[in-house]
N, C-alpha and C positions, 0 to 999 in steps of 0.2 A: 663664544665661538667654538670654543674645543668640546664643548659637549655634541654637537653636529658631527657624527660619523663619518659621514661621506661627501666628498662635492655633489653628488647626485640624489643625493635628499635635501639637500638644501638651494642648488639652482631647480630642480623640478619642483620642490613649493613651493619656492618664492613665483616662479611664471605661472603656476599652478593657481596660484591666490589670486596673482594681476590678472589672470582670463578669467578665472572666475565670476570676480569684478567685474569684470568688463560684460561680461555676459548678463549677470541680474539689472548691471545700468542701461543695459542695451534692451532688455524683456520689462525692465520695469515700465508700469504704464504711464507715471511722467518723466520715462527715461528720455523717450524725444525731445531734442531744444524745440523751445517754437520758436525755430531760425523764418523768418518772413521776410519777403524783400516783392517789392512791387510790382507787378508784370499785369500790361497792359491795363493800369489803373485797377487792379481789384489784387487782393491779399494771399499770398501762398501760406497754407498753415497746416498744422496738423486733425486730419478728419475724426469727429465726433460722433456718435450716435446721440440723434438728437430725438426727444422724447414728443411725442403726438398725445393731443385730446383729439376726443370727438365734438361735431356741435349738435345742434338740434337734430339736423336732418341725420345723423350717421356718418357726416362726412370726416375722413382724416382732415387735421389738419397741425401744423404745427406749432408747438406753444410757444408764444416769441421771447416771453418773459426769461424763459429756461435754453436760451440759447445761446453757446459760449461764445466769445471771441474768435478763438480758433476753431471754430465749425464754418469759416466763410474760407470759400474754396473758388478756384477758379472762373471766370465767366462762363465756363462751356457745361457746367453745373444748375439745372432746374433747381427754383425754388422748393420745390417741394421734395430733395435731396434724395428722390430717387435711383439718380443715377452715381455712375462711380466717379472719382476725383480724377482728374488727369493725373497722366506718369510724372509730370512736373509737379504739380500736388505731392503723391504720392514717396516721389523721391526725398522732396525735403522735409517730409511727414515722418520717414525712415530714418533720418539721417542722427544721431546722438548730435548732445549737444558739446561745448570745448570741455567741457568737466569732463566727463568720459573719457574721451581725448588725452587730455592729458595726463588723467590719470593710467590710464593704458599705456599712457610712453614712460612716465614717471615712476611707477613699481617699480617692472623688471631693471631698469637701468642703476636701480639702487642695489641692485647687486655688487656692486662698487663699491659700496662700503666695505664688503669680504674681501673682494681682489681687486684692486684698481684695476683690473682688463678686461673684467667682467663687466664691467657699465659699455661698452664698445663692442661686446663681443654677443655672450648670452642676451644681456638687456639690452642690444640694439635687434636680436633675433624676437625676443619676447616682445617686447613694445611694438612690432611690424605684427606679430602676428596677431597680439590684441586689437589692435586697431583695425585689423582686418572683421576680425570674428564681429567689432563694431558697428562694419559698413556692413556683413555682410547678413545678419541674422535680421535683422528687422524687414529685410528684402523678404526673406525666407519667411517671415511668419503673418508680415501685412497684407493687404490687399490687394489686385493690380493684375497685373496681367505679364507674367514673369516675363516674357519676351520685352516688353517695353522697358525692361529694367536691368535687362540682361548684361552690358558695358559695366554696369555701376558692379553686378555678382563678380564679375569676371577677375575688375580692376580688383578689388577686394580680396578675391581667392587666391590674385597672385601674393598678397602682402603677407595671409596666410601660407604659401609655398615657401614663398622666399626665410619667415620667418621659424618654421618649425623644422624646416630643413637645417638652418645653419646650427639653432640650437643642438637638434640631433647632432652633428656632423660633429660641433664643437664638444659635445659631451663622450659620444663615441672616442673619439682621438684623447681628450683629457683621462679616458680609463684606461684604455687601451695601449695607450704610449706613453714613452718616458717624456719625464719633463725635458730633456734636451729638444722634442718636437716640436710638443705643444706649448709651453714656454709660457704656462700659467703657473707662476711660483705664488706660493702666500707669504705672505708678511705678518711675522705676529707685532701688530700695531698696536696702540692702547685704542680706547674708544675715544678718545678726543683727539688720536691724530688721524682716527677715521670721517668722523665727522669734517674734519676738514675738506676730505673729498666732496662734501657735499654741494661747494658751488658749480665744480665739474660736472658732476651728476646732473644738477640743476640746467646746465645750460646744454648738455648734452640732450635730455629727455625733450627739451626746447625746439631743438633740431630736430628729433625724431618727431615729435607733433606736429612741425610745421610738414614734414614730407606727407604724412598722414594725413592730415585733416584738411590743410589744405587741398590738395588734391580731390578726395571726397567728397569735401562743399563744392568743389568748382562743379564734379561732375551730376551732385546730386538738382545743382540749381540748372545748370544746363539740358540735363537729360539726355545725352549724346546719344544719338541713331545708333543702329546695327548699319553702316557703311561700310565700305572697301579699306578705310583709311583709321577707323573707328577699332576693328577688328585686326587690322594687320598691327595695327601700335601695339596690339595686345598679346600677339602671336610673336613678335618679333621679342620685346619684353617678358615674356617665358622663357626663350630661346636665349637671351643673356644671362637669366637665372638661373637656366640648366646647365649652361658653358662654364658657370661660376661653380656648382655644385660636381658636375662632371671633373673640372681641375681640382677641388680641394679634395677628392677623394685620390685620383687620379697619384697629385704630391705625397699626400699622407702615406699612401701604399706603397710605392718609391722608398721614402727615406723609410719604412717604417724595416723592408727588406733589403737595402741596401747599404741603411745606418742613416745616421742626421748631416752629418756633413756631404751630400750625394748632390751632384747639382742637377735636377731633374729638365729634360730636354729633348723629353721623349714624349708621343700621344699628345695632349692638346697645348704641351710647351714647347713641341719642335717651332712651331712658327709665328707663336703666340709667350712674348717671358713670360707674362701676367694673365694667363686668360681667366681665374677666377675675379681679376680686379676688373678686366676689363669686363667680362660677364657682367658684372653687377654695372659699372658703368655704362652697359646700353639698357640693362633695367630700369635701375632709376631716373634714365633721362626720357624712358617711354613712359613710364608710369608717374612722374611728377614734373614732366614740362611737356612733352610731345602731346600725350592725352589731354589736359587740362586746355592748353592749347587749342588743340581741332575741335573741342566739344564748345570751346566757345563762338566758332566761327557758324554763322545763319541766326544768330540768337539775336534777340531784339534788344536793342538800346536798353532798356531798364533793367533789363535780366544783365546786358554785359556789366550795366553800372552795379549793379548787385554782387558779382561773380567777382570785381576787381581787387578786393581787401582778399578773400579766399586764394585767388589764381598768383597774387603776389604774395602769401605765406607758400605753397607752393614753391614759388621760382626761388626763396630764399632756402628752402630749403632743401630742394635740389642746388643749387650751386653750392651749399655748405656742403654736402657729403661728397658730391666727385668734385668739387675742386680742392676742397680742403684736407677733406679725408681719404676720398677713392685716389685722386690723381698727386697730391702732393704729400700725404702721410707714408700711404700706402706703394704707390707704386713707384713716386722716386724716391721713397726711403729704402726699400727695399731694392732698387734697381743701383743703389749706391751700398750698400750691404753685398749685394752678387760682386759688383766690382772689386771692392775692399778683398771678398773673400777670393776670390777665383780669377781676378782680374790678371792677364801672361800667362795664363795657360792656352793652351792650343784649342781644346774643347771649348771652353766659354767665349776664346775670340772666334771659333768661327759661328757658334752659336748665335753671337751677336750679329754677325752680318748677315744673317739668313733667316732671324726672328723679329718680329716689333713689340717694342714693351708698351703699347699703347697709348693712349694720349698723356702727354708728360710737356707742363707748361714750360719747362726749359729744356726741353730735348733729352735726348737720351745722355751725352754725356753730363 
């Protein structure tokens, strides 16, 4: 560990390495699960190029012996596989399969092993944006008709914003600031009381997959329109990740000229304690329950029964992060930290009655 120079040669290779990963599992050609589930009595799979003889006459026609499994595509597909696979096809043709997955949550968060705050910090930023780069490349380089698949780039691109933003944001502040800000100490551990960390890591990267992947099978098996409600989930879910991004810069640059003890309460903390938690908390409630959600509603019974084991890794894994993490780690631990620190001052009481610290399962006190 002490031969590594810098924190920023060693968290940008390690997320460096896990997207890379992620990337050849996502280009490789049996990088696709062939995740299939039922819909209206014939097989969703991954599309083939399937090879033609000639017969006597000249005529194409197909060779049945040489035709895979996964070349059977939706009903609304000619036999003679001229035409293209529906976006329903398509999407789950795109979609990586849990290996990838997992592995894309599971790298970065091993960054835990160096600093235990690094597996919740960097590698929960790493793991969002692999898992993006996941959902979103095989859209990009498959077949289809980009518009019909445009919900599924979007949702994706947001996991990519969200995730290379925070890394950035967390790396910027760790060089830039003293540790009284950013408040990532190292620990010289032995290797076996690191390894310890590893069932935390374990069950953390668990969390991060299910917010991930879940989500992405729900959407890829649904294939959600371009709707009013479809598109606004997705616009509004930016708009919390930027509220989130806007505050932590917004903090930083505060205490960084004012000093670390500064109780900031100015710009998007006058009316908001928490607005980077609460940012992310209307994120992740659009992007792993609200979307998953509406993309299942008009869907046929066998696609809903398909979508259910997906849409439920989803809903566990949104209530792990804002209720466990975003609402109960996060913001009343911190919302009990302001107190402790500043609590009988004039400034922080009247703060409090003219701000909301955002959803908080036992209230504000």
């Amino acid at each position: 560990m002490k031969l590594i120079p810098t924190n920023a040669r060693v968290i940008g290779s390690t997320i460096s390495i896990s997207i890379s990963i992620s990337i050849l599992l996502a280009l490789a050609p049996n990088g696709a699960d062939a995740f299939t589930s039922v819909v209206h009595g014939q097989t969703l799979a991954v599309p083939v190029s399937v090879p033609h003889t000639h017969d006597s006459k000249g005529t194409a026609r197909t060779t049945a012996s040489k035709l895979a499994p996964s070349s059977m595509f939706h009903n609304n597909i000619n036999s003679n596989n001229n035409k293209m696979p529906t976006t329903t096809a398509l999407s789950v043709a795109a979609l990586p399969g849990l290996g990838p997955f997992a592995a894309a949550a599971f790298l970065p968060t091993c960054l835990g092993l160096w600093k235990t705050g690094y597996a919740v910090s960097y590698g929960f930023g790493g793991a969002m944006a692999a898992c993006g780069l996941l959902q979103l490349l095989p859209t990009l380089t498959g077949e289809g008709s980009v518009s019909a698949i445009l919900p599924l780039q979007l949702h994706a691109a947001l996991y990519i914003f969200f995730g290379a933003r925070l890394c950035l944001f967390l790396l910027h502040r760790e060089i830039r600031l003293p540790p009284e800000i950013h408040k990532m100490k190292a620990r010289d551990d032995s290797i076996a009381k690191r390894l310890k960390r590893l069932p935390i890591i374990a069950g953390v990267s668990v969390l991060f997959a299910c917010m991930a992947a879940g989500p992405m099978r729900t959407l890829a098996l649904a294939n959600p329109k371009e709707n009013i409600a479809t598109m606004a989930t997705l616009a509004v879910g930016f708009g919390g990740f930027l509220l989130a991004a806007v505050a932590d810069w917004y903090k930083s640059m505060v205490k960084a000229r004012d000093g670390p003890d500064t109780l900031v309460r100015t710009g998007p903390y006058r009316y908001l304690r928490h607005p980077n938690y609460t940012g992310d908390i209307v994120g992740w409630t659009c992007l792993c329950l609200l979307l998953p959600l509406l993309s299942v509603v008009g869907v046929s019974s066998n696609v809903r029964r398909a979508i259910i084991p997906s849409l439920l890794s989803s809903i566990v894994g949104w209530a792990g992060m804002v209720f466990q993490v975003m609402i109960r780690e996060a913001t009343e631990g911190l919302e009990k930290k302001h107190k402790e620190k500043y609590g009988g001052t004039p400034e922080y009481e009247e703060w409090v009655k003219t701000s909301w610290p955002g959803p908080m399962l036992g209230g504000s006190d």
